[in-house]
VEXGU-698128 format. One record per residue: residue number from 1; residue in one letter; x, y, z of N, C-alpha, C in turn. Coordinates in steps of 0.1 Angstrom, whole numbers. Layout:
<sites>
+-----+------+-------+-------+-------+-------+-------+-------+-------+-------+-------+
! seq ! type !    nx !    ny !    nz !   cax !   cay !   caz !    cx !    cy !    cz !
+-----+------+-------+-------+-------+-------+-------+-------+-------+-------+-------+
! NUM !    A !     X !     Y !     Z !     X !     Y !     Z !     X !     Y !     Z !
...
+-----+------+-------+-------+-------+-------+-------+-------+-------+-------+-------+
</sites>
This chain:
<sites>
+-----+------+-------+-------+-------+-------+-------+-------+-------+-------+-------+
! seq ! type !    nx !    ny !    nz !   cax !   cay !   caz !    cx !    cy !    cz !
+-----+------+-------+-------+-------+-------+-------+-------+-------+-------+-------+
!   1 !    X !   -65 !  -355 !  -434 !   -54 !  -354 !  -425 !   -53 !  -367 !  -417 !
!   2 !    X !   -41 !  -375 !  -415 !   -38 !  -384 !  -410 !   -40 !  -382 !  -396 !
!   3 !    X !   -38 !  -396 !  -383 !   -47 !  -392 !  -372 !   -35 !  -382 !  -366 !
!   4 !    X !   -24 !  -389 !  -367 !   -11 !  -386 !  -360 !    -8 !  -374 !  -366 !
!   5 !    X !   -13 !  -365 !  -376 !   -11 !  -349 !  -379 !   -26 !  -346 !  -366 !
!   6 !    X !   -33 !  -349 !  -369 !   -43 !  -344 !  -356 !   -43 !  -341 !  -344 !
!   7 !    X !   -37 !  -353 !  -338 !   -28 !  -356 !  -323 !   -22 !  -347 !  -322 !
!   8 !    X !   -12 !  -344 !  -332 !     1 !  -333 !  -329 !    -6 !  -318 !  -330 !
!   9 !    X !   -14 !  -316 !  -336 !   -24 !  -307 !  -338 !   -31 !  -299 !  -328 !
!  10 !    X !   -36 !  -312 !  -322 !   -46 !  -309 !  -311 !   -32 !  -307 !  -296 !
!  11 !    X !   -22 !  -313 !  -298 !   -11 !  -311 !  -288 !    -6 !  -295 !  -284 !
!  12 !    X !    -4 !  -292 !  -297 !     2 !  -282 !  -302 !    -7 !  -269 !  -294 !
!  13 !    X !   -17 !  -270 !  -299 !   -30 !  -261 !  -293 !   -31 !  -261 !  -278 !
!  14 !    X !   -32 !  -278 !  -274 !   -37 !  -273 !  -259 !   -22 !  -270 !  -251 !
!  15 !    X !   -13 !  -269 !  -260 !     2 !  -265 !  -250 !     4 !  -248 !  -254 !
!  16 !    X !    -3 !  -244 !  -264 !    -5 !  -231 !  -268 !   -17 !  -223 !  -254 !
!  17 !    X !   -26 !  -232 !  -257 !   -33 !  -223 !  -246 !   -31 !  -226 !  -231 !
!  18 !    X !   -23 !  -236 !  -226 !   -20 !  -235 !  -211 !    -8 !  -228 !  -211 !
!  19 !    X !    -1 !  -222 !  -223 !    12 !  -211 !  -219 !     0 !  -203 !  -221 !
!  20 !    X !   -10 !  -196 !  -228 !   -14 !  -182 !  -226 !   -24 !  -181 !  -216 !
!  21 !    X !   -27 !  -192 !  -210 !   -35 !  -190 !  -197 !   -28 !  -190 !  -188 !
!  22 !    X !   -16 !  -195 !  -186 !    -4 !  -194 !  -175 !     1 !  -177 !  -175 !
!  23 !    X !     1 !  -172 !  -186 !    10 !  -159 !  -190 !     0 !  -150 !  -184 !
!  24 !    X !   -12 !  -153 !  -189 !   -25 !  -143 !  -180 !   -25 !  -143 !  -160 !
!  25 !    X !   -25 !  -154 !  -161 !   -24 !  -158 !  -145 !   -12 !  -148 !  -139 !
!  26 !    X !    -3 !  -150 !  -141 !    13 !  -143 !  -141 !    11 !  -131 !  -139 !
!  27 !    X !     4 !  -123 !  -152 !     1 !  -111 !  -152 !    -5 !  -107 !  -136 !
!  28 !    X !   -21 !  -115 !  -135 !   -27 !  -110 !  -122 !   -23 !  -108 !  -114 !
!  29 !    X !    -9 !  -121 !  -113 !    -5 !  -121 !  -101 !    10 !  -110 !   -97 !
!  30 !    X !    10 !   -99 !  -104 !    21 !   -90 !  -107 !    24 !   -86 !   -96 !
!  31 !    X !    41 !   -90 !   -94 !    44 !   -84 !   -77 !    38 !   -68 !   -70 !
!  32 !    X !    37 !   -67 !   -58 !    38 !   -50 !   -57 !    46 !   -44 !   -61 !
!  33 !    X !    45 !   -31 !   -57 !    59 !   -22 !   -61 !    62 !   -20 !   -46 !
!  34 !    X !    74 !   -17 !   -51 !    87 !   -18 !   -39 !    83 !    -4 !   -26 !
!  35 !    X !    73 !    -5 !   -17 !    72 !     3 !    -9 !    82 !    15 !    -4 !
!  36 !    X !    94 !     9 !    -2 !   103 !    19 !     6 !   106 !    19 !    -7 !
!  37 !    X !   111 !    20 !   -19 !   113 !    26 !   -28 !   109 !    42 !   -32 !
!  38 !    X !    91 !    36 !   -31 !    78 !    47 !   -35 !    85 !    57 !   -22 !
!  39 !    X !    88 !    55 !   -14 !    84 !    62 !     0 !   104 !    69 !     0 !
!  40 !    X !   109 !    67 !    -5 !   122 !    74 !    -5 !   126 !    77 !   -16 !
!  41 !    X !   119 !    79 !   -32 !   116 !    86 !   -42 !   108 !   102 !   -39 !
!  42 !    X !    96 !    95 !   -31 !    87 !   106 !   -30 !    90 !   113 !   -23 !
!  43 !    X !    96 !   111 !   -11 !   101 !   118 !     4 !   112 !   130 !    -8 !
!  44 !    X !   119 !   127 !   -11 !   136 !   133 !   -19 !   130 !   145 !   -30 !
!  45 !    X !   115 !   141 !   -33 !   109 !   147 !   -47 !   107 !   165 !   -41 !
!  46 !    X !    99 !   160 !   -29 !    94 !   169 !   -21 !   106 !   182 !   -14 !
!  47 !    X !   104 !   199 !   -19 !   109 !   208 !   -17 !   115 !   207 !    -6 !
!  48 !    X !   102 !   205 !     8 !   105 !   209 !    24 !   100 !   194 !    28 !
!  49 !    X !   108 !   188 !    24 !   101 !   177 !    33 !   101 !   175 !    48 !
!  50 !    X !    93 !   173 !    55 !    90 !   173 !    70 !    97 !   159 !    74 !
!  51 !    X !   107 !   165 !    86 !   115 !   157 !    97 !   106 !   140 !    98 !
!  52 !    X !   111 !   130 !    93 !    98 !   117 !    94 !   109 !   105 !   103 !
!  53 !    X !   101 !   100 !   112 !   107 !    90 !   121 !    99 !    73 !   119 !
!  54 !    X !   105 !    66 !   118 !    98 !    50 !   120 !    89 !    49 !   128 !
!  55 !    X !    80 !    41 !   124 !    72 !    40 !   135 !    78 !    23 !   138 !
!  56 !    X !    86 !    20 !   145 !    93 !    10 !   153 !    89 !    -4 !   155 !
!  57 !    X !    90 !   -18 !   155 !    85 !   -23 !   159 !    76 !   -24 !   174 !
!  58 !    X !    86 !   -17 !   182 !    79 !   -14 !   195 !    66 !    -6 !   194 !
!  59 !    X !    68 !     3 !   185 !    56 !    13 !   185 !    46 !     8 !   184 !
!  60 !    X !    45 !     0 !   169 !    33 !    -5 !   160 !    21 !    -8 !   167 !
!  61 !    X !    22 !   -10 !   179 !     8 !   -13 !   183 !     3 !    -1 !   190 !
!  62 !    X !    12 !    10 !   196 !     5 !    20 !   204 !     0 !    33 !   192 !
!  63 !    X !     9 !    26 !   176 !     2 !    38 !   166 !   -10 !    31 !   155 !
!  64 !    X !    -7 !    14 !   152 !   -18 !     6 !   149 !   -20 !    -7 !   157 !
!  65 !    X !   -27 !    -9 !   163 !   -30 !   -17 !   175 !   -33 !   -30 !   163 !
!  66 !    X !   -28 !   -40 !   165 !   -36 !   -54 !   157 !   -29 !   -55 !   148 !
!  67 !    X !   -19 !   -42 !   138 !   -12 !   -46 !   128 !    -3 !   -56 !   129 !
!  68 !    X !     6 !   -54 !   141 !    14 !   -69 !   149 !    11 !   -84 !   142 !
!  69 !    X !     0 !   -83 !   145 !    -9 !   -99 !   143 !   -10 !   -99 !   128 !
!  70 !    X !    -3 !   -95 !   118 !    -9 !   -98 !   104 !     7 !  -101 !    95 !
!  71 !    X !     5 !  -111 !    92 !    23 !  -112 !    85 !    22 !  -106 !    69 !
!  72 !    X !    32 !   -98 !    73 !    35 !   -86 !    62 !    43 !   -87 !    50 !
!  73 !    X !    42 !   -83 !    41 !    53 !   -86 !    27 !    66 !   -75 !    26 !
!  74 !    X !    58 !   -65 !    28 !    64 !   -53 !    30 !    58 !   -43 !    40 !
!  75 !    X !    66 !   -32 !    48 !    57 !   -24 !    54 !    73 !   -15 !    57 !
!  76 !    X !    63 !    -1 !    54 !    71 !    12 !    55 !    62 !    24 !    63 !
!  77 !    X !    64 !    23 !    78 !    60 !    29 !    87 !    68 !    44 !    90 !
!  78 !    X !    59 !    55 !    90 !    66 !    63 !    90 !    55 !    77 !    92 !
!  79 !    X !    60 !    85 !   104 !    51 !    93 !   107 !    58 !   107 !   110 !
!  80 !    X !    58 !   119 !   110 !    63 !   130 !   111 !    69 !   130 !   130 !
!  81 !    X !    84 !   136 !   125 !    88 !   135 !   143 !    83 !   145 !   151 !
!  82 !    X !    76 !   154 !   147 !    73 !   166 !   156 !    52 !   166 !   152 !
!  83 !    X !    51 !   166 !   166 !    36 !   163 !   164 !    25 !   176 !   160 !
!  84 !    X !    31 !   187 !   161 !    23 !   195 !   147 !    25 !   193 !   137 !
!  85 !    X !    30 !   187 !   136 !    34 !   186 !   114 !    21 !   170 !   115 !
!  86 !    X !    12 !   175 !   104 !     5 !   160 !   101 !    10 !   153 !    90 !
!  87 !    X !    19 !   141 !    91 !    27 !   138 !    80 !    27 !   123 !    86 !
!  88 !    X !    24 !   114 !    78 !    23 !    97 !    80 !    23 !    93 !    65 !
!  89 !    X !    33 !    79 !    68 !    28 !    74 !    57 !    31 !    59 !    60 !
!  90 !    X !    17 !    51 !    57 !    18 !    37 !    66 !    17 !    31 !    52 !
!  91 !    X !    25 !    18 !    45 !    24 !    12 !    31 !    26 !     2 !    33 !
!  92 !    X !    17 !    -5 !    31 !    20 !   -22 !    42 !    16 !   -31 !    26 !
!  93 !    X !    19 !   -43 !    27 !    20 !   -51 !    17 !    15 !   -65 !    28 !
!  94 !    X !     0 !   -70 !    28 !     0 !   -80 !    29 !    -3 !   -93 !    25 !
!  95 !    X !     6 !   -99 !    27 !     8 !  -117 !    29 !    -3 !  -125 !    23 !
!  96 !    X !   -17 !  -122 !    29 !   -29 !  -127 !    27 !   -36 !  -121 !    21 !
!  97 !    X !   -45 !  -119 !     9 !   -55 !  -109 !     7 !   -70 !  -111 !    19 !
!  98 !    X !   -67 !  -121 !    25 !   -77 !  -121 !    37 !   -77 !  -108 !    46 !
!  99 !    X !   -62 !  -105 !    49 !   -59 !   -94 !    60 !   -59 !   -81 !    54 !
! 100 !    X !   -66 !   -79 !    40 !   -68 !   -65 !    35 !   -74 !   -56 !    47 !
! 101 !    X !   -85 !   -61 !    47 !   -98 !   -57 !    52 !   -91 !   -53 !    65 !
! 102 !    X !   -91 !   -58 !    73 !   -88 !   -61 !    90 !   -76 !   -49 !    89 !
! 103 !    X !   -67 !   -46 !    81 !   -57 !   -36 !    83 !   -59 !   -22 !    76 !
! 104 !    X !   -72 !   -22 !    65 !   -77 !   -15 !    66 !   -84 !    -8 !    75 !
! 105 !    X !   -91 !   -15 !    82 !   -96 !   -10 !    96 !   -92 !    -6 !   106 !
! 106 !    X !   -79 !   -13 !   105 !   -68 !    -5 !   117 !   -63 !     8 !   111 !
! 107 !    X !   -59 !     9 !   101 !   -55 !    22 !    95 !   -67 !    31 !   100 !
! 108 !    X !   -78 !    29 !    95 !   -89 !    38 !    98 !   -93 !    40 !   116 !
! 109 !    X !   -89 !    33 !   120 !   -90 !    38 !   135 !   -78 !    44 !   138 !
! 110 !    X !   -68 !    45 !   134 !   -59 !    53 !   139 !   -62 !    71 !   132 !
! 111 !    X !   -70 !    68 !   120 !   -73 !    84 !   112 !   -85 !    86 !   121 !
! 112 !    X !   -98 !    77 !   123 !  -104 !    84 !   133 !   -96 !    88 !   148 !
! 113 !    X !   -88 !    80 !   155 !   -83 !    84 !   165 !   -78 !   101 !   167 !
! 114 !    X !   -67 !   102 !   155 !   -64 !   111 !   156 !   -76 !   127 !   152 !
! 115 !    X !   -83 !   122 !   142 !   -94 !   133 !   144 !   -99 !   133 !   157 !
! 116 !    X !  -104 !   126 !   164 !  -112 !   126 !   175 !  -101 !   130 !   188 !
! 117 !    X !   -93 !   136 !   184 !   -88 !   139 !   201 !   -70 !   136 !   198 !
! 118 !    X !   -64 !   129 !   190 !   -53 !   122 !   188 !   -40 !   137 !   184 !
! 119 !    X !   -49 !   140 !   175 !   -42 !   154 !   170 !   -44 !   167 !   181 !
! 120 !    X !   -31 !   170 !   181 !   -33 !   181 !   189 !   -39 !   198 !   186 !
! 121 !    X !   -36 !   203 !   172 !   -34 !   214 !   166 !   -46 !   214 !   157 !
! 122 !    X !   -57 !   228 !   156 !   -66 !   226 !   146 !   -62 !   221 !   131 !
! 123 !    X !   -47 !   227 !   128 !   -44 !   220 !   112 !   -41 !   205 !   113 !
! 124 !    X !   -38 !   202 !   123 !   -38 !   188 !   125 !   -46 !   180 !   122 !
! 125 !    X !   -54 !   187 !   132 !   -69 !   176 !   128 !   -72 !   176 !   117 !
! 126 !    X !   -73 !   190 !   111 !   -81 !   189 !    92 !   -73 !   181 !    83 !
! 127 !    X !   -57 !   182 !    85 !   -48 !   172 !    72 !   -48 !   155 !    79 !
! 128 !    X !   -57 !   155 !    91 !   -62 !   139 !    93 !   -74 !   135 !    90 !
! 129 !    X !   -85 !   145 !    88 !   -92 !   147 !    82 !   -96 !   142 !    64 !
! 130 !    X !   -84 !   147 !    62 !   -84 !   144 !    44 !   -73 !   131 !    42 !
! 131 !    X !   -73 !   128 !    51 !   -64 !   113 !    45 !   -69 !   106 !    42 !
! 132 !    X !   -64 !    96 !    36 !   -67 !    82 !    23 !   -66 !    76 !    24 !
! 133 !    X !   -70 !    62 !    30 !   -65 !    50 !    28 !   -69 !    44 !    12 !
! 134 !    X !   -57 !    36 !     9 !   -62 !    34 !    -4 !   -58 !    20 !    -3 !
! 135 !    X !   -66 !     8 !   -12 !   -66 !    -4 !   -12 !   -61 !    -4 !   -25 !
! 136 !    X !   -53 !   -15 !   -29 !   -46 !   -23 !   -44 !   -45 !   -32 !   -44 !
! 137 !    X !   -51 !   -43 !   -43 !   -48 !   -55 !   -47 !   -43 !   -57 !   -29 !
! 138 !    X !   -36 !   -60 !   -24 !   -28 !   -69 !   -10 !   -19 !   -58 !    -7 !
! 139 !    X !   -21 !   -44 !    -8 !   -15 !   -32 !    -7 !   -23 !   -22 !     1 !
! 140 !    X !   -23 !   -19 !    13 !   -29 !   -10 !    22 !   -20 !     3 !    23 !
! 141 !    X !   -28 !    14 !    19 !   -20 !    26 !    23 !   -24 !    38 !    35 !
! 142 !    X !   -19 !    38 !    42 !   -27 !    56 !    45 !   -18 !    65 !    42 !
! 143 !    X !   -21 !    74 !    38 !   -17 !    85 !    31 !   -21 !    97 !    40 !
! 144 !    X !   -17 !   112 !    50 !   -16 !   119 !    56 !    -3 !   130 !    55 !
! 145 !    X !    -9 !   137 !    45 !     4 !   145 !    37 !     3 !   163 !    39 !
! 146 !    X !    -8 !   162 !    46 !   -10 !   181 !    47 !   -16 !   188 !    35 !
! 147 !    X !    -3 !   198 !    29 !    -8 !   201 !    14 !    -5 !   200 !     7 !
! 148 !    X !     2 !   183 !     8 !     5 !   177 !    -7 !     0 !   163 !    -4 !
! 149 !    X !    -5 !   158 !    -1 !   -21 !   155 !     3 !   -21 !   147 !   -12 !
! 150 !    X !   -29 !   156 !   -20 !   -30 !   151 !   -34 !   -18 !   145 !   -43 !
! 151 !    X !    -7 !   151 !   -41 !     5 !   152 !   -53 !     8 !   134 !   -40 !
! 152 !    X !     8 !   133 !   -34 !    10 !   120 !   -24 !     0 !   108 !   -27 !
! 153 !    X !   -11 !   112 !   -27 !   -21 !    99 !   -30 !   -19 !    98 !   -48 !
! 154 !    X !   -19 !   109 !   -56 !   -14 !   106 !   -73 !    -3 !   101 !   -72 !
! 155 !    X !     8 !   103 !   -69 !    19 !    95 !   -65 !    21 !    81 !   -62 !
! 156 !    X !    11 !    77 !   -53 !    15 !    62 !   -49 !     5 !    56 !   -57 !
! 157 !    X !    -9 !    61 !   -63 !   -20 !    56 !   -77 !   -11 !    52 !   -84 !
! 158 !    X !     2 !    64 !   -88 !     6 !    58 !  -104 !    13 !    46 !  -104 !
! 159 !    X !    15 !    40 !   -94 !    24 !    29 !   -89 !    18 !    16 !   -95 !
! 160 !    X !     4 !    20 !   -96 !    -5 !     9 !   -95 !   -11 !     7 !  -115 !
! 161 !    X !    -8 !    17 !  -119 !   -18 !    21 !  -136 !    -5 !    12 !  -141 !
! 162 !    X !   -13 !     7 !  -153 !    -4 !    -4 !  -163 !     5 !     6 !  -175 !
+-----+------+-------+-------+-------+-------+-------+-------+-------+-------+-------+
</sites>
């Protein structure tokens, strides 16, 4: 083989493999799914769905204290308007995969809060009790659904399976 079939050869290859290492990269980097989407599909799916109000920009810090401070991709704040009903659902998309963690922990202080005293009503406390934060990639959830609980955290999982 002549050199200049080799050159083109060896061209051909390494432009083959930086498109399928580019296409892999791509992959990883697969946008989220569309939070208020997930969260106004699910809400509609649901027989009785419970009365749900914003949690506001003004709110944000008196329902997650620190959330403020973290720049967001997406975020769908939303917690039941009548405070015996335990119904939240916080789906935040962050900016940084640094600020997983850190908003994780706010999530989780707001579910200890409310076990510890936050909740008024013994059912209250138990459906804060079994809530979920769930991590995905730059996707923080809590999940606080009562008794659909489960059909709510399988719900926002399948979001995430290929």
């Amino acid at each position: 083989m002549n050199k200049n079939i080799k050159r083109i050869l060896a061209l051909v290859l390494a432009l083959t493999a930086a498109v399928a290492l580019a296409a892999c990269g791509a992959e990883s980097q697969k946008d989220a799914p569309d939070l208020e989407g997930f969260y106004e599909d699910y809400m509609a799916s649901l027989s009785e769905a419970p009365m749900m109000m914003d949690v506001t920009d003004d709110l944000v810090e008196t329902f997650y204290p620190g959330l403020g401070s973290y720049e967001l991709k997406q975020s769908v704040l939303k917690t039941a308007a009548i405070s015996a009903v335990a119904y939240e659902l916080a789906l935040v998309e962050c900016a940084s995969s640094d600020d997983v963690e850190a908003v994780q922990a706010i999530f989780q202080a707001r579910v200890d809060g409310q076990v510890n005293g936050g909740a008024m009503y013994p059912a209250t406390v138990e459906a804060w009790q079994d809530a979920e934060i769930i991590v995905n990639g730059n996707v923080v959830a809590l999940i606080v659904a009562g008794v659909d609980q489960e059909s709510a955290v399988n719900d926002f999982n399948a979001l995430f399976e290929a």
